[in-house]
C-alpha positions in Angstrom: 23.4 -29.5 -5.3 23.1 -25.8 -6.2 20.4 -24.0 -7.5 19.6 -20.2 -8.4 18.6 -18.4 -5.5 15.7 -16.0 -6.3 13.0 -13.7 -5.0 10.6 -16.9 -5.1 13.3 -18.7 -2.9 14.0 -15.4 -0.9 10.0 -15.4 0.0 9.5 -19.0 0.6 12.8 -18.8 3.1 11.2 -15.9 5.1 7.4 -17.7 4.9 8.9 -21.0 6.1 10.6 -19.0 8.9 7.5 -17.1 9.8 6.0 -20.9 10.3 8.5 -21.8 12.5 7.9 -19.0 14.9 4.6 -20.3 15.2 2.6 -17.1 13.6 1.8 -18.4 10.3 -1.7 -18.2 10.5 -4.0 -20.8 8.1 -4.7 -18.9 5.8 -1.6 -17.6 4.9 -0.2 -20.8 4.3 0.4 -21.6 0.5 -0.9 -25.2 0.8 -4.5 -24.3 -0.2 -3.2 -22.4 -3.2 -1.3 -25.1 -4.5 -3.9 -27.6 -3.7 -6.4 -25.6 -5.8 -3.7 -25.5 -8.6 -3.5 -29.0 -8.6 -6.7 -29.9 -8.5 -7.8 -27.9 -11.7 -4.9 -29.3 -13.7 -6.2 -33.0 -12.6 -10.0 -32.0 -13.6 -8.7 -30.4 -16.8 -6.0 -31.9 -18.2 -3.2 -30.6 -19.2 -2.8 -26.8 -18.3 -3.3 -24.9 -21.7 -0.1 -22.0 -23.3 -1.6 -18.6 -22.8 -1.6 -17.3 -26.3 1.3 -15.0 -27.6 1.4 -11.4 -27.7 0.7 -10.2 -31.1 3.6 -8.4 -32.7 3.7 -5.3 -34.1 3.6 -6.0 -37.4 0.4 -7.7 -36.8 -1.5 -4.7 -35.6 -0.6 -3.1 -38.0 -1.9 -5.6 -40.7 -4.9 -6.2 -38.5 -5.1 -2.0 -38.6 -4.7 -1.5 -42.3 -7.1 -4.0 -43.2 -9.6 -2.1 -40.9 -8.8 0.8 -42.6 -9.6 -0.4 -46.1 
């Protein structure tokens, strides 16, 4: 099985090895983050798009109608 290797990858590599060494202190650990994730997609549903950046030609619709 091969994946991409990326900078995510690259940082969880060197985390995970951190942890090995023993120094990975609580609260460094990722678990709780991802927990929290979790838990506020369950309570909410499905996790809502962020809306898309307006284009250009929109603000300048948007800025012509001010205008006027």
């Amino acid at each position: 099985m091969v994946w991409p290797y990326t900078e995510e990858h690259k940082l969880a590599r060197e985390l995970y090895e951190i942890y090995l060494s023993g120094d990975l202190k609580p609260w460094d650990e990722p678990r709780q983050l991802l927990e929290d994730a979790l838990e506020r997609f369950k309570t909410k549903g499905k996790a809502k798009r962020p809306k898309p950046v307006r284009g250009q030609s929109e603000r300048r619709k948007r800025a012509a109608q001010a205008r006027s």
